[in-house]
N, C-alpha and C positions, 0 to 999 in steps of 0.2 A: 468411613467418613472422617475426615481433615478433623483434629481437635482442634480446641482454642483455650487457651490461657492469659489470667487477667494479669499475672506477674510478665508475661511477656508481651502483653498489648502496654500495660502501663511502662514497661524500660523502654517500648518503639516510641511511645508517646512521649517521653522524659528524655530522652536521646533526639528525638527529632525536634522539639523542643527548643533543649539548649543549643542544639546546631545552629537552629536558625537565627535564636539570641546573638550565638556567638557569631556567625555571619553580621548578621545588623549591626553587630558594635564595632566590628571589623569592615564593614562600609561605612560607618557615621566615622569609629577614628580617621580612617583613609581621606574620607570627605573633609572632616574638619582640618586634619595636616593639613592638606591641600589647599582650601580656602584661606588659612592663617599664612602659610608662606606664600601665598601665591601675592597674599592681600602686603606683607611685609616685603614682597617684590615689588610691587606696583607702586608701592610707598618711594622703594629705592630707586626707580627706575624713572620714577619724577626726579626725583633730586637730580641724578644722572643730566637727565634731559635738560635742567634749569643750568646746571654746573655747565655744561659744554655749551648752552645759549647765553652765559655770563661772558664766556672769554670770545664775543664778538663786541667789536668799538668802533667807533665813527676815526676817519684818518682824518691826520693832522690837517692836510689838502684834501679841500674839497671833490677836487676831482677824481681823487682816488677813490678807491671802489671801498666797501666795509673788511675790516681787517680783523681775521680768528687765528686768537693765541692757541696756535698747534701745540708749543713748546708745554701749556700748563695741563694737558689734557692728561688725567693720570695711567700712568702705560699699567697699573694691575686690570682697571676696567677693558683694555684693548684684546691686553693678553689673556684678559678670560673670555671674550670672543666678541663682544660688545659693538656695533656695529651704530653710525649715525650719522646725517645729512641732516645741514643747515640752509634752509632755504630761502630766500626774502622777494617782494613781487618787486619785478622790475629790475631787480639783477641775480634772479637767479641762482646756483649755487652758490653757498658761500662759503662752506667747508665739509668735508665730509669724512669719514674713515678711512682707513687705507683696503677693508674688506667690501666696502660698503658696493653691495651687487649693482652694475650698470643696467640699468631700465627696470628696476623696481618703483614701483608705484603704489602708494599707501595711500589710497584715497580719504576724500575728508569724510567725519562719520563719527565713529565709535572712537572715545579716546583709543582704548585700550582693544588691542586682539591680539591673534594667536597668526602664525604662521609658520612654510617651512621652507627653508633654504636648505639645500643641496641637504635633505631629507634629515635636515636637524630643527627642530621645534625654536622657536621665536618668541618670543614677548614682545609687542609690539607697543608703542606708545607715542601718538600724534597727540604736538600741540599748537596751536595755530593766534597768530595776534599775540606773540609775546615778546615783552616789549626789550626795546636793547638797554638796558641798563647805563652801559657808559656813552651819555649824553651831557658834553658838558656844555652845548648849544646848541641849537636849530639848524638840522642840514637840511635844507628845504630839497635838494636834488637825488637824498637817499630814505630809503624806506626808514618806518619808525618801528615797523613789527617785523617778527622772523617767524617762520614756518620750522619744527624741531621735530624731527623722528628718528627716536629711538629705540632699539631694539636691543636684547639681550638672549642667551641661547636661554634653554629650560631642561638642560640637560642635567643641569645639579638639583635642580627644584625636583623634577620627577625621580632623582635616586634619593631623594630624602622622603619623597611620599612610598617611594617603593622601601624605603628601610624601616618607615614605622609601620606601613601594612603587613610587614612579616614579622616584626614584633610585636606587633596586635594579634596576628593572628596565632601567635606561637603561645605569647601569654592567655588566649582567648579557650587553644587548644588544652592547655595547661589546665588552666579552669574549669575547663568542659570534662580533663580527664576527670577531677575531683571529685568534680558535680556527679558525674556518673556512679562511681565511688559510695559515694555519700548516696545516690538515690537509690541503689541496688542495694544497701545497707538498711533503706531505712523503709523500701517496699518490704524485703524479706520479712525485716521486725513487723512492722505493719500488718503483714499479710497472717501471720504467726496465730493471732489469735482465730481468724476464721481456719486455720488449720488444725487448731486442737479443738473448734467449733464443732470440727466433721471430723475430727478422731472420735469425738465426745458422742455423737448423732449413732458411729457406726455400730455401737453398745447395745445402742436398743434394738431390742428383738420381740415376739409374744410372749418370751418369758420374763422378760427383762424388761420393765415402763420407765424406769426410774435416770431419768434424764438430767442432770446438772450442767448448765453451761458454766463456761470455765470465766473464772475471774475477770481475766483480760479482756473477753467478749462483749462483758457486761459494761465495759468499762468504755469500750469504744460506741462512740455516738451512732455510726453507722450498721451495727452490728446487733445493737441494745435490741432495734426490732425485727431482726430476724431469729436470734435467739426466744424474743418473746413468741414471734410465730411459731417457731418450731416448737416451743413447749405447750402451746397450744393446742397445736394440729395433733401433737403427740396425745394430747389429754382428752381429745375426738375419737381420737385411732383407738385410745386404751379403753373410752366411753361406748365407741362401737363394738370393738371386739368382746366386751364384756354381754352387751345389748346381745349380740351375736350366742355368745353361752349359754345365756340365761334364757334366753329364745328357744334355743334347742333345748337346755333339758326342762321349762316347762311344755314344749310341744311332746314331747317323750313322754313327760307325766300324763298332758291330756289326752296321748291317744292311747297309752297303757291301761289307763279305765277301762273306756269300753272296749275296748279290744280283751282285756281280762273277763269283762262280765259277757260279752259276746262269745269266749272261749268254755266259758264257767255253765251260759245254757246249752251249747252244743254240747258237750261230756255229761251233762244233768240228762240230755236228751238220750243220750247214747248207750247210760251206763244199765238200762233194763228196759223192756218192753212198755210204750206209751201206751195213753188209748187216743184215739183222735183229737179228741180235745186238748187235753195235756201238750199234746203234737204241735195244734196249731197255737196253742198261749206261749210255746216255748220258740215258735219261730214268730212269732208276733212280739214277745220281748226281743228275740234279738233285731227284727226287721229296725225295731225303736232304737237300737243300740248304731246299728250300722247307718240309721241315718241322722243319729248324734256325731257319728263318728265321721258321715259326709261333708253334714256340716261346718262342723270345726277344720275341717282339710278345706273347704271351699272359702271361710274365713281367712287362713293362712295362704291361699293362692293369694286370694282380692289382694291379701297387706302386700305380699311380694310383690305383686305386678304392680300397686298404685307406688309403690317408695320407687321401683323402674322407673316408671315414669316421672315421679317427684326429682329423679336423680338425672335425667335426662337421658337414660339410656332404652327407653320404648317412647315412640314416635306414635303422635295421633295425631289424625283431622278431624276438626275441632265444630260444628254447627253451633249458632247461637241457640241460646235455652231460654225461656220463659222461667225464672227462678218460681215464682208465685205456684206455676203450675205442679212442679215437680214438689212442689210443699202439697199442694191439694192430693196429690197423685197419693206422696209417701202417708198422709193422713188418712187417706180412703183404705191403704193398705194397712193399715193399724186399728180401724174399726175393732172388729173384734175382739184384739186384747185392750182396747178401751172400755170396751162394755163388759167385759170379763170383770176387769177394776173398777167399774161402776163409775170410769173416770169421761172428762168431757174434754176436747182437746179445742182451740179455738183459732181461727185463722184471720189475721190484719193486713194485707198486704197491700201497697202501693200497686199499678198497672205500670208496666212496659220496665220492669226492671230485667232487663236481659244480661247473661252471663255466657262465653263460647267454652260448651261443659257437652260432656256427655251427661244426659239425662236420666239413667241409669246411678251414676255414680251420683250423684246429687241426692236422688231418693233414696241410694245406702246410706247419704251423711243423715239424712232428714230421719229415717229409720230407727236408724241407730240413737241419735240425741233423743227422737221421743220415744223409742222403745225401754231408754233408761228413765226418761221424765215419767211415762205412766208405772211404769214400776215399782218408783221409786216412793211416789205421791201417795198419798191414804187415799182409802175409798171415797168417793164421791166429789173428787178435788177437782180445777182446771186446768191443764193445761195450755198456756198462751204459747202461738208462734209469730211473730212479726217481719213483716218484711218491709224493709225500706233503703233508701239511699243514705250514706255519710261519705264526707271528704272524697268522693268520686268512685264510690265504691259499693257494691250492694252490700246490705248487712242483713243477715237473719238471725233472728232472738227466741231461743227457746227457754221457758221459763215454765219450772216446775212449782209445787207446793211441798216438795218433800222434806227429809228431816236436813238437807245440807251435807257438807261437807268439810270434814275437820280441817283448819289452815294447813295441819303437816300432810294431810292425805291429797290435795291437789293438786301437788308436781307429777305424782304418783298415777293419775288416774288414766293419762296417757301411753302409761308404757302396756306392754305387751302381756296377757295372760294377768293384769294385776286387776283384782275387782273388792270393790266394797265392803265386803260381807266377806263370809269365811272361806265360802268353797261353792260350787257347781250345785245344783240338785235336779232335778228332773221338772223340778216346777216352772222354776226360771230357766234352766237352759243356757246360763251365761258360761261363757268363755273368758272375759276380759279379752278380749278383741274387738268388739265393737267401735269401742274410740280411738283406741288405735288405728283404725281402718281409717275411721274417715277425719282423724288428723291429718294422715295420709293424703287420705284424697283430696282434703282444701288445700294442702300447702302445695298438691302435684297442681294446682289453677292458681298458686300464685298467692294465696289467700291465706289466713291465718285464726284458728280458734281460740277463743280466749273465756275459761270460764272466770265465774261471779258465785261465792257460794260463802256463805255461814251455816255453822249449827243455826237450825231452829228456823231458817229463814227464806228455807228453798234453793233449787241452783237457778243460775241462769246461763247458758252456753252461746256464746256469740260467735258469730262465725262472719267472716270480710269476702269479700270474694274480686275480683277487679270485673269493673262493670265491661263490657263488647261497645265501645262508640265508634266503631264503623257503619 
């Protein structure tokens, strides 16, 4: 696969760039020579034209025809190629060049054009009604206006646009060299701190978190936040891997238990002759061992599969769910340890709050929140659950009566294997997985948990979900 580099896209871009600068100045100077001499030709090329229609006169005798001083016409204009005919109505030519082409015709029109004679460029300039000057009375028998066209070559005009176009373009090229110079100087520097950026990045490893971007990076505006991403993403990656660690070895610790006390009655079993009974109490303790020990492994799949899913890498089709129901469902299944705790659980819910969930995992989130609320609760307490709509979203509100929970133990109570209380017993059964689980499971639909808790004042666990309005 073809690479790409930003140092060599930004010099095509900075090169193609000034080129085109440097053309445009090199057509605008070209253009402007052009138009200024052309425009202080036209200026001259009047005068011309008035000068050689001055040196026509009325003759002494009437009957002579209009009389052009040949003699004053200035011979550097002739001899630089300069070409012109004197016209008048009703006698016709009156004087002309001695180059001056036979059956040219300059029709009436545009003062000024362009033309070519025997493949040399022309300036052309018609002026019509211009009066004779030397009038020192009224010849009623001769015209009183002269017809004047004048031309000149443009042979000198276009080697003075062709000489400043290639000192425009030489000075243009000059500048371009510099410019290049200077910009390949000052991408390098430029570029310099995202290069010790990724010198800096390539440091870090799982052993190694400790990330500093470098001076100059911080310094550069466009840079400031990818540095900040990167120490960020870093402080994720070091947050995860460590989640990761602690993961494992308390999964090692909680299956060391019973797998030791599952190993401790098989050998008690083993080490002398049972009598039947002793037989069945000591595979009846481990039956309880091994399905402490199912459990906890089946809590640990659920978390791995719902963060899958949360993370977008397992795929589900989705039916919508009656949230209400799956609250009565997860209720009906928790009967018995409510009555165990002499506790009452109580249900509010809004109709037609539907959410597109699997129904199963909903009743683990519902589970789990009241499996810790009646637990947690004294005897003979309520627990409330509420269902309702906010800001376009279902909300369910689980709300206990128990002792709270400390301000610094609440960040806490999400992560993995972390619980309340000291340790595990056989009464409760807890893992610390529970909320974990179905953190999991609300944020894989989108949704977000958010407890409510003081000493002394009960919790309350809120849970968002986005509501199905298809």
């Amino acid at each position: 696969m073809p690479t790409s580099s930003i140092r060599r896209r930004l010099i095509l871009t900075m090169v193609l760039t000034q080129a085109l600068l440097a053309a445009g100045l090199v057509f605008t100077g070209v253009y402007y020579t052009h138009r200024r001499l052309q425009f202080a030709l036209d200026a001259n090329l009047y005068a011309r034209a008035m000068g050689v229609a001055a040196l026509v006169r009325y003759p002494e005798e009437t009957h002579q025809p209009l009389i052009f001083e040949s003699s004053l016409v200035p011979g550097k204009d002739l001899a630089a190629g300069d070409l012109f005919v004197i016209t008048a109505e009703g006698v016709g030519v009156v004087a002309h060049s001695p180059q001056w082409p036979q059956g040219l015709d300059v029709s009436p029109g545009r003062p000024y054009r362009k033309i070519k004679l025997a493949r040399v460029p022309y300036r052309v300039l018609r002026l019509d009604k211009v009066p004779i000057l030397d009038r020192e009375e009224a010849v009623s028998n001769l015209p009183s206006t002269l017809t004047v066209i004048y031309a000149t070559p443009l042979v000198e005009l276009n080697r003075q646009v062709w000489r400043a176009g290639i000192y425009i373009a030489l000075v243009s090229l000059i500048f371009l060299g510099i410019t290049v110079l200077l910009a390949l100087w000052g991408i390098r520097r430029g570029l310099s701190p995202l290069q010790d950026l990724a010198a800096e990045a390539t440091h870090v490893s799982a052993q190694h978190w400790d990330f500093q971007p470098p001076r100059e990076a911080e310094l550069v505006a466009e840079l400031r936040p990818l540095a900040g991403a990167m120490e960020t993403m870093l402080q994720r990656l070091h947050q995860s891997f460590e989640q990761q660690r602690q993961f494992l070895g308390n999964a090692a610790h909680e299956l060391k238990t019973p797998v030791a006390i599952l190993k401790s009655t098989v050998q008690s079993l083993l080490q002398k002759p049972r009598t039947p009974v002793e037989y069945q109490a000591g595979l009846t303790q481990s039956l309880e061992d091994v399905e402490r020990l199912e459990k906890l492994l089946k809590g640990m799949l659920r978390l791995a599969r719902a963060e899958q899913w949360a993370y977008g890498t397992l795929k589900r089709n989705l039916d919508p769910v009656d949230v209400a129901s799956t609250c009565e469902d997860a209720i009906e299944g928790l009967r018995g340890l409510a009555h165990a705790h002499d506790a009452e659980i109580k249900l509010n819910a809004e109709d037609g709050i539907i959410c597109r969930a699997d129904p199963e995992d909903l009743q683990l989130v519902w589970i789990n929140l009241l499996e810790n609320a009646v637990r947690y609760s004294p005897h003979g307490a309520t627990v409330n659950v509420q269902v309702g709509r906010t800001d376009h979203r279902a909300r369910v509100v689980v709300e206990d009566q128990g002792p709270g929970i400390p301000a610094e133990e609440i960040p806490l109570i999400f992560e993995r294997f972390h619980r309340g209380d000291s340790s595990p017993t056989r009464e409760t059964g807890g893992f610390g997985l529970g909320l974990a689980i179905a953190k999991a499971l609300v944020e894989a639909y989108g949704g977000s948990i958010t407890p409510e808790s003081a000493v002394g004042q009960g919790t309350r666990m809120i849970v968002d979900l986005p509501l199905n309005l298809n």
